[in-house]
ROMARVEX-568463 format. One record per residue (C-alpha): residue number from 0; residue in three letters; x negated, y negated, z negated. Coordinates in steps of 0.25 Angstrom, whole numbers. Layout:
residues N
<pt NUM; ALA; <X; Y; Z>>
...
end
This chain:
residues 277
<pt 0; UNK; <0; 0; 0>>
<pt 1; UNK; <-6; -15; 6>>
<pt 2; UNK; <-9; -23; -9>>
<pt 3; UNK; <1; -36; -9>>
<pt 4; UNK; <-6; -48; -9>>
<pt 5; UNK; <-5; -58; -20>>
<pt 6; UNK; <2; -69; -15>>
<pt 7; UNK; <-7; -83; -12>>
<pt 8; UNK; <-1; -96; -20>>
<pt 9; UNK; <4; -109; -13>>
<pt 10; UNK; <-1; -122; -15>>
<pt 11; UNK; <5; -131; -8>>
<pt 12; UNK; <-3; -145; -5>>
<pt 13; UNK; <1; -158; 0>>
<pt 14; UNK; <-10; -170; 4>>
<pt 15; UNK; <-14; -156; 9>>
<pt 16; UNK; <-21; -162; 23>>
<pt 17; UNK; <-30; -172; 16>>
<pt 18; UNK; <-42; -172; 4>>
<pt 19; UNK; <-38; -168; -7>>
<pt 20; UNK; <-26; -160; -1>>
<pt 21; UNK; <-35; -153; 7>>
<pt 22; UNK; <-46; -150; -5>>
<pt 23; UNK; <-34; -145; -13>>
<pt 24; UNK; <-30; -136; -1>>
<pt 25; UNK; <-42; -128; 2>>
<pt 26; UNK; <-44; -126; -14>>
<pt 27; UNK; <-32; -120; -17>>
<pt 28; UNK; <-34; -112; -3>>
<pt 29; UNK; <-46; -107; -10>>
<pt 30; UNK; <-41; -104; -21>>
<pt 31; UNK; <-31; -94; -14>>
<pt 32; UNK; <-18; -100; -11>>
<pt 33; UNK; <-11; -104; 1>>
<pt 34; UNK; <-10; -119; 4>>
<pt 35; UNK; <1; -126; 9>>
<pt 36; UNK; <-4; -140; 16>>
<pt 37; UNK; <6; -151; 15>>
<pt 38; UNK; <0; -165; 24>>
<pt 39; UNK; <6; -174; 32>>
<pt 40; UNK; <-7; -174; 39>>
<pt 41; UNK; <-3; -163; 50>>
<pt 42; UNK; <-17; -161; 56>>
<pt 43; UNK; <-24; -162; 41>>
<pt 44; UNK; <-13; -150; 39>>
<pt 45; UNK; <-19; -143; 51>>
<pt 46; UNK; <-34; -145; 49>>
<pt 47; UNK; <-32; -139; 33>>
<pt 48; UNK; <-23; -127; 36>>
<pt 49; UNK; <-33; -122; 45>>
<pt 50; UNK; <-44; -124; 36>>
<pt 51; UNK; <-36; -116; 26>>
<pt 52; UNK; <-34; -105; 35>>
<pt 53; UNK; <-22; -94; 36>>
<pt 54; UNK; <-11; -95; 27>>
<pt 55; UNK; <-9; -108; 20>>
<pt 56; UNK; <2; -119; 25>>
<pt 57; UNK; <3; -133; 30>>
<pt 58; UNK; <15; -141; 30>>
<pt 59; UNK; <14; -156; 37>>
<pt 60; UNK; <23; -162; 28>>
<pt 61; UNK; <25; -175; 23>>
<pt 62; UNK; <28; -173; 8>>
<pt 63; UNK; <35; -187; 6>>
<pt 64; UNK; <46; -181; 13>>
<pt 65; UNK; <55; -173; 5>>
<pt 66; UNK; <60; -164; 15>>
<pt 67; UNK; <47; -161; 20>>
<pt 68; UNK; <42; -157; 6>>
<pt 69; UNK; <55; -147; 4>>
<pt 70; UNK; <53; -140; 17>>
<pt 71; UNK; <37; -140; 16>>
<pt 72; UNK; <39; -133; 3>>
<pt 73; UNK; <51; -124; 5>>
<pt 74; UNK; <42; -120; 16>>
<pt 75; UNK; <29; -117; 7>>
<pt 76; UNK; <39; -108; -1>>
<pt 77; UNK; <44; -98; 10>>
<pt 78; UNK; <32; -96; 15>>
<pt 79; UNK; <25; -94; 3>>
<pt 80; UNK; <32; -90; -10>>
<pt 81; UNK; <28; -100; -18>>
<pt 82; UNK; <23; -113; -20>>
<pt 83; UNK; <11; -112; -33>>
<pt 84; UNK; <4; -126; -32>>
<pt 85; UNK; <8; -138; -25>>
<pt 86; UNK; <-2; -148; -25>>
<pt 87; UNK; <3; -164; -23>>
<pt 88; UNK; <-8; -171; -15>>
<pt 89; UNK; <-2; -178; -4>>
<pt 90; UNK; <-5; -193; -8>>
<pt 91; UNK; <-9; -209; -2>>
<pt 92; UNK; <-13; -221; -8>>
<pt 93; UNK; <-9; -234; -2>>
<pt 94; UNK; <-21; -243; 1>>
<pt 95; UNK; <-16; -257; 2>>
<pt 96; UNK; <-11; -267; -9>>
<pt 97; UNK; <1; -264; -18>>
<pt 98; UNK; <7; -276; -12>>
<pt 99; UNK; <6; -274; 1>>
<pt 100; UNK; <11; -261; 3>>
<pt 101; UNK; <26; -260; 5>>
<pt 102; UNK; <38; -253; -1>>
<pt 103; UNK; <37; -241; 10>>
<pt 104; UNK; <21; -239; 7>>
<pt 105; UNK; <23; -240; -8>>
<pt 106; UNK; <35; -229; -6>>
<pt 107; UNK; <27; -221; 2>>
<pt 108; UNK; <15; -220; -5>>
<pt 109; UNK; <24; -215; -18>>
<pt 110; UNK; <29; -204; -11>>
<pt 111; UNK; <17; -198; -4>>
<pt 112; UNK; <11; -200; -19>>
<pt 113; UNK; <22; -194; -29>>
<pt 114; UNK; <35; -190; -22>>
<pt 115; UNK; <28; -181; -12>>
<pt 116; UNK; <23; -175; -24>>
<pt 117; UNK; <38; -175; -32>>
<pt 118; UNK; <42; -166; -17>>
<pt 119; UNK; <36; -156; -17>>
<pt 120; UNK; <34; -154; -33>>
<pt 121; UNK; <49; -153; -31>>
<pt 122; UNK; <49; -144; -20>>
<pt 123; UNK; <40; -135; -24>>
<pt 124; UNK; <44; -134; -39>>
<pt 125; UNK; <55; -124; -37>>
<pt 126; UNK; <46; -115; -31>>
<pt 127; UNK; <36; -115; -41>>
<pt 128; UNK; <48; -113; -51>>
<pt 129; UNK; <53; -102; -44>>
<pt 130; UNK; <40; -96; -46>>
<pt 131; UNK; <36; -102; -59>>
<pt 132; UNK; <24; -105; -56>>
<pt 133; UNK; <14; -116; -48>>
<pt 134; UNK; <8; -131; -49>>
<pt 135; UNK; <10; -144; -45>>
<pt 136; UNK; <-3; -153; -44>>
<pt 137; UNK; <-2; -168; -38>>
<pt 138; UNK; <-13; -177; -36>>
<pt 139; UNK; <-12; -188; -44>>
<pt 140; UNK; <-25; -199; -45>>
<pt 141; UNK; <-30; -206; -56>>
<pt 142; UNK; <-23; -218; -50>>
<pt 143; UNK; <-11; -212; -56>>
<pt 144; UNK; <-18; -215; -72>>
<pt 145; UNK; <-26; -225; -68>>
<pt 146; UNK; <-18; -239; -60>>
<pt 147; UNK; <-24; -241; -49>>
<pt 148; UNK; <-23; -257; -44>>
<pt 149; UNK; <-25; -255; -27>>
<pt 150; UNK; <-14; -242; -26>>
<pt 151; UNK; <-4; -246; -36>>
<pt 152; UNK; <7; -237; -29>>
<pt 153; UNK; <-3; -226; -28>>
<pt 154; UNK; <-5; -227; -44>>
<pt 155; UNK; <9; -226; -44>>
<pt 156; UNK; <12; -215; -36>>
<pt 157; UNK; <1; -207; -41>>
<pt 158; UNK; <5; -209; -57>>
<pt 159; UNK; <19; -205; -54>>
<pt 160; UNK; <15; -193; -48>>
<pt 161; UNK; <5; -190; -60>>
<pt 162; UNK; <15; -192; -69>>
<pt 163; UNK; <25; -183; -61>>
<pt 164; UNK; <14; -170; -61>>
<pt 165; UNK; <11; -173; -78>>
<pt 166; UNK; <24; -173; -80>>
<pt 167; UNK; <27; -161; -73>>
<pt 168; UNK; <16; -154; -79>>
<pt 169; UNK; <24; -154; -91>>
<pt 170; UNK; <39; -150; -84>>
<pt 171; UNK; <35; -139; -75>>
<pt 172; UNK; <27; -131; -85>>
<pt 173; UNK; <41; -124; -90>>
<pt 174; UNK; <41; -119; -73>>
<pt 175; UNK; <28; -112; -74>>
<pt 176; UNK; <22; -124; -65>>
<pt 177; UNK; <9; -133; -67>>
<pt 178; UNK; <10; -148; -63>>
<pt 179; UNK; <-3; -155; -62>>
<pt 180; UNK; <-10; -167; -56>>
<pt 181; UNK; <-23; -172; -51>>
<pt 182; UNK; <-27; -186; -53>>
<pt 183; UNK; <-41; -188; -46>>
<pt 184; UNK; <-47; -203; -42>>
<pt 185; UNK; <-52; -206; -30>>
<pt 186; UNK; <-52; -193; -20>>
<pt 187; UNK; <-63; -195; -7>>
<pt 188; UNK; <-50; -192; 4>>
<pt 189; UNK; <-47; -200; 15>>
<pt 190; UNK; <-37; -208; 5>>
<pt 191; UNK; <-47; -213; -3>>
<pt 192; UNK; <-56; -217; 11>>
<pt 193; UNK; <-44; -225; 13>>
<pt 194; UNK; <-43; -232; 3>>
<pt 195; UNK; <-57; -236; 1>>
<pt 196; UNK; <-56; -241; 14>>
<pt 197; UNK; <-42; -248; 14>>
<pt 198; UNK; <-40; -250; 0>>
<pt 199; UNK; <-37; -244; -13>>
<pt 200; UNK; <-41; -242; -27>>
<pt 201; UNK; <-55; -246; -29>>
<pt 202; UNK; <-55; -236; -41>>
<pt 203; UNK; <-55; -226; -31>>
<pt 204; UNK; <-71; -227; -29>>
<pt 205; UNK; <-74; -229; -44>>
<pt 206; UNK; <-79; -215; -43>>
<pt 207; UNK; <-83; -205; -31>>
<pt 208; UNK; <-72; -201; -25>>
<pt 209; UNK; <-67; -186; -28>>
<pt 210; UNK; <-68; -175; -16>>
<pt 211; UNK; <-54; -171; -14>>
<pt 212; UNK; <-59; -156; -19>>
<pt 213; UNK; <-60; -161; -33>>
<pt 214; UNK; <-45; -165; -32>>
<pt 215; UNK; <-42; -152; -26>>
<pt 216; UNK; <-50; -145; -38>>
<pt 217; UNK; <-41; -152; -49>>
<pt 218; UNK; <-29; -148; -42>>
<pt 219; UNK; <-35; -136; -44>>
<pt 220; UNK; <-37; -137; -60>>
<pt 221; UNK; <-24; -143; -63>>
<pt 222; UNK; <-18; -130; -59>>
<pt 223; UNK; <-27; -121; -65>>
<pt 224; UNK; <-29; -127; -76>>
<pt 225; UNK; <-14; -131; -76>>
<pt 226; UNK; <-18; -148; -81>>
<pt 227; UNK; <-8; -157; -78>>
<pt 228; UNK; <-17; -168; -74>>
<pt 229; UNK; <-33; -167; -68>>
<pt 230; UNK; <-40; -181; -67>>
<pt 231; UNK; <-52; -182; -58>>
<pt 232; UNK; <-62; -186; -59>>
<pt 233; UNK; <-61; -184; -76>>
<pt 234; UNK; <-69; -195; -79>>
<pt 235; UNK; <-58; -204; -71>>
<pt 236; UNK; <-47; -198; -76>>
<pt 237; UNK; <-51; -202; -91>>
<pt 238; UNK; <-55; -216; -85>>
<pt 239; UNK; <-40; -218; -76>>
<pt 240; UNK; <-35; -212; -89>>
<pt 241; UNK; <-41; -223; -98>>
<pt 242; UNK; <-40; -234; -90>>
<pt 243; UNK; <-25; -229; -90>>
<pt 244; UNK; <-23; -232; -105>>
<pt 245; UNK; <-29; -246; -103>>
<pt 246; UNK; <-21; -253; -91>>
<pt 247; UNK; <-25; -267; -95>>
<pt 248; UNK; <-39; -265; -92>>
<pt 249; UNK; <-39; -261; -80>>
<pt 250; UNK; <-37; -274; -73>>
<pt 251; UNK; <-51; -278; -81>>
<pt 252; UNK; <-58; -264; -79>>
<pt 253; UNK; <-54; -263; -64>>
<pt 254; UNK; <-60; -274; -56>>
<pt 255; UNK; <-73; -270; -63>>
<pt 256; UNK; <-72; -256; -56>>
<pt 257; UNK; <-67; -260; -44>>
<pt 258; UNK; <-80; -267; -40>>
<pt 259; UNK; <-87; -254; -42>>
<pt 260; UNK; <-76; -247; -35>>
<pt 261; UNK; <-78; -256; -23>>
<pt 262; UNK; <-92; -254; -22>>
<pt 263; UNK; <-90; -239; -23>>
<pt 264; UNK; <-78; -239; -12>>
<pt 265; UNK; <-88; -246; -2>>
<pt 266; UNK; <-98; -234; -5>>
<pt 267; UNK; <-87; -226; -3>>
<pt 268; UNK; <-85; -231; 10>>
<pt 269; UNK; <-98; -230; 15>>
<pt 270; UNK; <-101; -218; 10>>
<pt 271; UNK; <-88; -211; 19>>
<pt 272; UNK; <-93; -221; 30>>
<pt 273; UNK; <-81; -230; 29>>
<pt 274; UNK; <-79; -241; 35>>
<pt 275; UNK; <-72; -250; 24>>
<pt 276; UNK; <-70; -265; 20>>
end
């Protein structure tokens, strides 16, 4: 008699096509499951499903769109079974001022940052219900604890969903199912090349930028470890977490850092041979 196979586990990753989505694919690829790709970047879809190989699964999907979210994930479902991780990545930041950004961008911004996250959590929760098990990890920033005076909606967006993923940390437990979040500063993707180039939080180059592995490696630990929350860099998650508890500072703290920032944001930009201003 032919031995069954154990059955892989789903993770299902949105952002999937760029940085850290893409980091986070190919670990959890390694790590033996079969990864569902979730971008609206078509050919960044394509280019990843082949590097995975045989047996994992893309969807073009815009995940601001709530239909497109249901039928992606009732999709996933059929075809697999199950749905064990889901991974909230798919994100943006906004680069020019607050005040000149409208209604439509601000709106926009919000749900590619939290309600694409609300989505699928609730799309995919009943399955994990049914099957009394899985996690939910989202990327968060240290934006979120940390306000952040060049991407005020971005703060915004960022802190509701932190605050969504803690909070569900604590009511999903009951269902068998781990809620988490990563909080990392500055990651070296194409959003942050953006911004050093068009603008941004200067913050963001206070530090060297994280490879989009490392991000990928705390999604990692937040479910096997089952944390609610992992800040990285540590070191900048105790400062963001300070400077927190001390809001009227930071308008006397801040321009101080901001002209280090700036000279680091140039290096930055001649370093990945940028053409900035």
């Amino acid at each position: 008699m032919k031995k069954a196979t154990q059955k892989k586990p789903v993770a299902l990753i949105t952002g999937s096509a760029g940085g850290i989505g893409r980091a986070t694919a190919l670990l959890f690829a390694r790590q033996g499951y079969l990864v569902a790709l979730a971008d609206i970047n078509a050919a960044g879809l394509e280019v990843l499903i082949r590097e995975l190989g045989s047996g994992h699964f893309s969807y073009n999907t815009d995940v601001t769109d709530r239909k497109q979210v249901h039928d992606m994930i009732e999709n996933l479902a059929a075809s697999t079974g199950s749905i064990d991780v889901l991974v909230n990545n798919a994100g943006m930041v906004i680069t020019k001022p607050f005040e000149q950004c409208s209604i439509d961008e601000l709106l926009g911004e919000n749900d590619l940052n939290y309600l694409s996250a609300l989505y699928c959590i609730k799309e995919v929760l009943p399955h994990m219900q049914k099957s009394g098990t899985g996690a939910i990890v989202s990327i968060s920033s240290l934006g979120a604890i940390l306000p952040m005076s060049a991407s005020p909606n971005y703060t915004a967006s960022k802190a509701a969903l932190r605050g969504l993923m803690l909070s569900l940390n604590l009511a999903l437990k009951r269902y068998g199912i781990h809620a988490g979040c990563v909080c990392p500063s500055a990651v070296d993707t194409r959003m942050l090349e953006m911004e050093a180039l068009e603008g941004g939080s200067l913050l963001n180059f206070l530090q060297e930028p994280l490879p989009p592995e490392a991000v990928a490696e705390a999604v990692w630990q937040v479910i096997a470890k089952e944390k609610a929350e992992i800040c990285i860099p540590f070191s900048e998650g105790i400062s963001s977490k300070l400077g927190s508890f001390f809001p009227s500072l930071l308008p006397k703290l801040l321009p101080r850092l901001e002209v280090i920032c700036e000279r680091k944001r140039l290096q930055y930009l001649s370093r990945k041979k940028l053409t900035g201003h």
